[in-house]
C-alpha positions as CSV (number, residue, x, y, z in Angstrom):
1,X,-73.2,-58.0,3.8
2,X,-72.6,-54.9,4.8
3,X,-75.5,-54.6,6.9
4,X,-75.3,-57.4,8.9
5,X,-71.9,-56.7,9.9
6,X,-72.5,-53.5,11.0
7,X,-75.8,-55.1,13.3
8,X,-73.7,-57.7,14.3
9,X,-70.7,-56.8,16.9
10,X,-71.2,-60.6,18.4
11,X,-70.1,-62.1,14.9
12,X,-67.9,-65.1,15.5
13,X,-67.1,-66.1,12.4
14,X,-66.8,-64.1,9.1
15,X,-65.8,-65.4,5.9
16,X,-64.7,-63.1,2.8
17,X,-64.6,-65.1,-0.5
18,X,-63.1,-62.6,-2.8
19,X,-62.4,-63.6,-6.6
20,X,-61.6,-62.4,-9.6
21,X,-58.4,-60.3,-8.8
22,X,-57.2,-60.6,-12.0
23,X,-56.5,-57.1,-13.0
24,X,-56.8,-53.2,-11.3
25,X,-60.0,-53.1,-11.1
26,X,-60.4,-56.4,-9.5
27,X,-57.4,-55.5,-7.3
28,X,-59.2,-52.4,-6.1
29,X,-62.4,-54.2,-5.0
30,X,-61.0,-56.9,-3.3
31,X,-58.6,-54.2,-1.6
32,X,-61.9,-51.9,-0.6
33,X,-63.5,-55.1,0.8
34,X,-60.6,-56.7,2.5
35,X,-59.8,-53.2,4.6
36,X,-63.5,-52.7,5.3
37,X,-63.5,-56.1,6.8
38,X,-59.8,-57.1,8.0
39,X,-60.6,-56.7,11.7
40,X,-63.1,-59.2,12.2
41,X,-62.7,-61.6,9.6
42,X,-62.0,-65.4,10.4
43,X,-62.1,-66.8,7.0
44,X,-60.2,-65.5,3.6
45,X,-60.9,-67.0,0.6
46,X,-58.8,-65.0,-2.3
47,X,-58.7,-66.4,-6.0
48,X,-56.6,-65.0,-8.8
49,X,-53.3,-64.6,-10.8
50,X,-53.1,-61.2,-9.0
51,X,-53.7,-62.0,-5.8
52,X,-50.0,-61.1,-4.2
53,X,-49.9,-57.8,-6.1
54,X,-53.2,-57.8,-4.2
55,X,-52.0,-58.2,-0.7
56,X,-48.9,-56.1,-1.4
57,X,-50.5,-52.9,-1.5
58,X,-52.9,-53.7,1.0
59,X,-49.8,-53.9,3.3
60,X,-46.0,-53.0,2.7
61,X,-45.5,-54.4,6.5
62,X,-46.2,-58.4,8.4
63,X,-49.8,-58.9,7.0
64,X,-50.9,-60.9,9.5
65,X,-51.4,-58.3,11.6
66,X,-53.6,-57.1,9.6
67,X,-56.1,-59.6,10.6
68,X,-56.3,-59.7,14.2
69,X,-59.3,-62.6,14.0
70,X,-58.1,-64.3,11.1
71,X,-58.1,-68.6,11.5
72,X,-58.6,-69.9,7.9
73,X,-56.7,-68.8,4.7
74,X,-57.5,-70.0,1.0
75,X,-55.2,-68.7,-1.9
76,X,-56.1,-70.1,-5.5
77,X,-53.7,-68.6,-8.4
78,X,-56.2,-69.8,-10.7
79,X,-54.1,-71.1,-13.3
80,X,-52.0,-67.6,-13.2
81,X,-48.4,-67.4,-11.5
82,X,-47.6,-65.2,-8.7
83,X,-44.5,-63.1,-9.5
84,X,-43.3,-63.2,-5.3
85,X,-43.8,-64.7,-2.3
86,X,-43.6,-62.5,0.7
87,X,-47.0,-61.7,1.1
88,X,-48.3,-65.6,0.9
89,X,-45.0,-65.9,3.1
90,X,-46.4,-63.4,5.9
91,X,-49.9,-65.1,5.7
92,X,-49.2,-68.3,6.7
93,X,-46.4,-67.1,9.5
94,X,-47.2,-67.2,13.1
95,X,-48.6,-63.8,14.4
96,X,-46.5,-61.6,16.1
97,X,-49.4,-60.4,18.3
98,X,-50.0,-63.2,21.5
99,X,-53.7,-62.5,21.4
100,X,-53.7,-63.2,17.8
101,X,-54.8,-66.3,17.1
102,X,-52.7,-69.0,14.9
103,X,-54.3,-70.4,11.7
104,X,-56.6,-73.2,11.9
105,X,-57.2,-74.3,8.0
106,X,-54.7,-73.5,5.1
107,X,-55.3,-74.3,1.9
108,X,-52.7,-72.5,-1.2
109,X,-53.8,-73.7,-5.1
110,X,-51.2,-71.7,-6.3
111,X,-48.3,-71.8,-9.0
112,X,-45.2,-69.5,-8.5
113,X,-43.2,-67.9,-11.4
114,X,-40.3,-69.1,-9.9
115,X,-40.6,-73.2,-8.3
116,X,-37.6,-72.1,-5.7
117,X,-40.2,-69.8,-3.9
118,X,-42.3,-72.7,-2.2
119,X,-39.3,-73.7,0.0
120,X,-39.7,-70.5,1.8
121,X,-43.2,-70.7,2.0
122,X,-43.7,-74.2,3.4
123,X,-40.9,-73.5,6.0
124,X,-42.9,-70.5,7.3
125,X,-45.8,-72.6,7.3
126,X,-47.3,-72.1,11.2
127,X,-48.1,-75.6,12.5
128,X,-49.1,-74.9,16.0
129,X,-52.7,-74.3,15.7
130,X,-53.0,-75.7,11.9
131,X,-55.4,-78.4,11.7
132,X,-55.8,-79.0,7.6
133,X,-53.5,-78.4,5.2
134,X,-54.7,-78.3,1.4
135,X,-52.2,-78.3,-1.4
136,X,-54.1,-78.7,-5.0
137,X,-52.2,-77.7,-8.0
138,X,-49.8,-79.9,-8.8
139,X,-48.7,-78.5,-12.5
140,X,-45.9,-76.6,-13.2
141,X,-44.1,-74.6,-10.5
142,X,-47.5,-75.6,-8.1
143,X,-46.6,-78.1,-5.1
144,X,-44.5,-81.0,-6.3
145,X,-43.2,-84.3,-4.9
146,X,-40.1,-82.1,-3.6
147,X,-42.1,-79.8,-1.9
148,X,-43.7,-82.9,0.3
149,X,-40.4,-83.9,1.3
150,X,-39.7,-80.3,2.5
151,X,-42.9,-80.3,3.9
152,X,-42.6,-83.7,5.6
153,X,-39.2,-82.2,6.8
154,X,-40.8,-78.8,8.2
155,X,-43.5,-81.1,10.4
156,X,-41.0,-83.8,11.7
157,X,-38.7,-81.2,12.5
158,X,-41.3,-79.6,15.1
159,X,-40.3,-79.1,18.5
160,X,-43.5,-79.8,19.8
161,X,-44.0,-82.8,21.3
162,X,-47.8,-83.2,19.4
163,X,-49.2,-81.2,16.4
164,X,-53.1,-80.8,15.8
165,X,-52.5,-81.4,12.0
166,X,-55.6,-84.0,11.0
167,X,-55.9,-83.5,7.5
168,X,-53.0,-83.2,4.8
169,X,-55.0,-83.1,0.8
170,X,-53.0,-83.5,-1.6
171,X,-55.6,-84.2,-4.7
172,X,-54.3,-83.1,-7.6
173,X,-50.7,-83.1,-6.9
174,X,-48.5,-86.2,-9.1
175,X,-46.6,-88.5,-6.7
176,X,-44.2,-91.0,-7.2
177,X,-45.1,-94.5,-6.2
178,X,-42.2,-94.9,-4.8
179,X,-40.4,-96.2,-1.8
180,X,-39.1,-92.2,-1.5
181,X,-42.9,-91.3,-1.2
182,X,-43.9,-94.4,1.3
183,X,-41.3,-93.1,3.5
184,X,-42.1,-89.4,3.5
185,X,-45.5,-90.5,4.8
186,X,-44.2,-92.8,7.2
187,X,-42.2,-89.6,8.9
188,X,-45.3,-88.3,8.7
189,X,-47.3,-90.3,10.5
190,X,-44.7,-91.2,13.4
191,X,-45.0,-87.2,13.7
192,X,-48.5,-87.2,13.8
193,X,-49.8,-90.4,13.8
194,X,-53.9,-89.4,13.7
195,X,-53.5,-87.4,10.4
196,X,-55.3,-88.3,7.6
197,X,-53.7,-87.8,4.0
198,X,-55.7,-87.7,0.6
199,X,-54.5,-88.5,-2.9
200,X,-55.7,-89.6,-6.1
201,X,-52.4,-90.1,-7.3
202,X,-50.9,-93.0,-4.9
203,X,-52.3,-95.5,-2.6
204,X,-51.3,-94.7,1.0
């Protein structure tokens, strides 16, 4: 890899699939690789329980600066909890740098230690370039039925008159089939009417 990004300055699209960062010494890879490659990636794929210790000391400050390029974000806790939230928090925030461009794709397969900590992470959720949206653990302290409704709350509540949003997958995730659930989509779709939303769970 490393030899075609160094030949390769017209690169428009990088993709770093890191796993594994379950301990130090998969902590200090994926930190050697991620600041080797931060400036030009487009596409971060990170997988393990360790994965916001991870980020953390790759940055004490907003991590999306850290990627100036970056369009697609993937976090998988792989069956692990993460202890905090700031640094998930910071990557799916809206750059503070104009040039910097807004995320296209987010997906987070993640549990939290503590279920309070997805409220602050779905309301930071950027939606103004964000065109999927992928939420797949739905176990204990992952994305629940109360998260959608904050979710559904986040997205109605957006000033702006149109959101790209087109895909919202929620496999995995246990919904009620309920006429609380019917109507969370149904503010859902007045919002953005063109979005498409898969389950396993409940028929839609």
């Amino acid at each position: 890899m490393n030899r075609v990004y160094n030949r390769s300055q017209g690169l428009t699209y990088l993709r770093l699939s890191l796993e594994n960062i379950n301990q130090s010494q998969g902590v200090s890879k994926a930190l050697n690789q991620l600041r080797q490659y931060k400036d030009r990636l487009t596409s971060l794929h990170l997988a393990g329980c360790c994965i916001d210790s991870c980020l953390s000391q790759f940055s004490d400050t907003f991590l999306r600066d850290e990627f100036p390029a970056l369009e697609e974000f993937f976090a998988e806790s792989d069956g692990g909890y993460l202890n905090g939230n700031r640094p998930i928090i910071s990557m799916v925030s809206a750059p503070r740098q104009q040039q910097q461009p807004s995320l296209k794709a987010l997906g987070l397969n993640i549990r939290f230690s503590n279920a309070q900590h997805w409220t602050k992470v779905i309301r930071a959720i950027d939606l103004s370039a964000l065109e999927e949206l992928h939420f797949n653990d739905g176990s204990s302290y992952g994305f629940t039925q109360e998260d959608l409704g904050i979710l559904v709350d986040h997205i109605a509540g957006s000033e702006a008159p149109s959101l790209p949003l087109r895909v919202l997958n929620l496999n995995g995730i246990t919904l009620d089939k309920s006429a609380s659930t019917y109507n969370l989509f149904v503010r859902l779709r007045t919002k953005v009417p063109e979005i498409k939303i898969k389950t396993i769970r409940v028929g839609i």
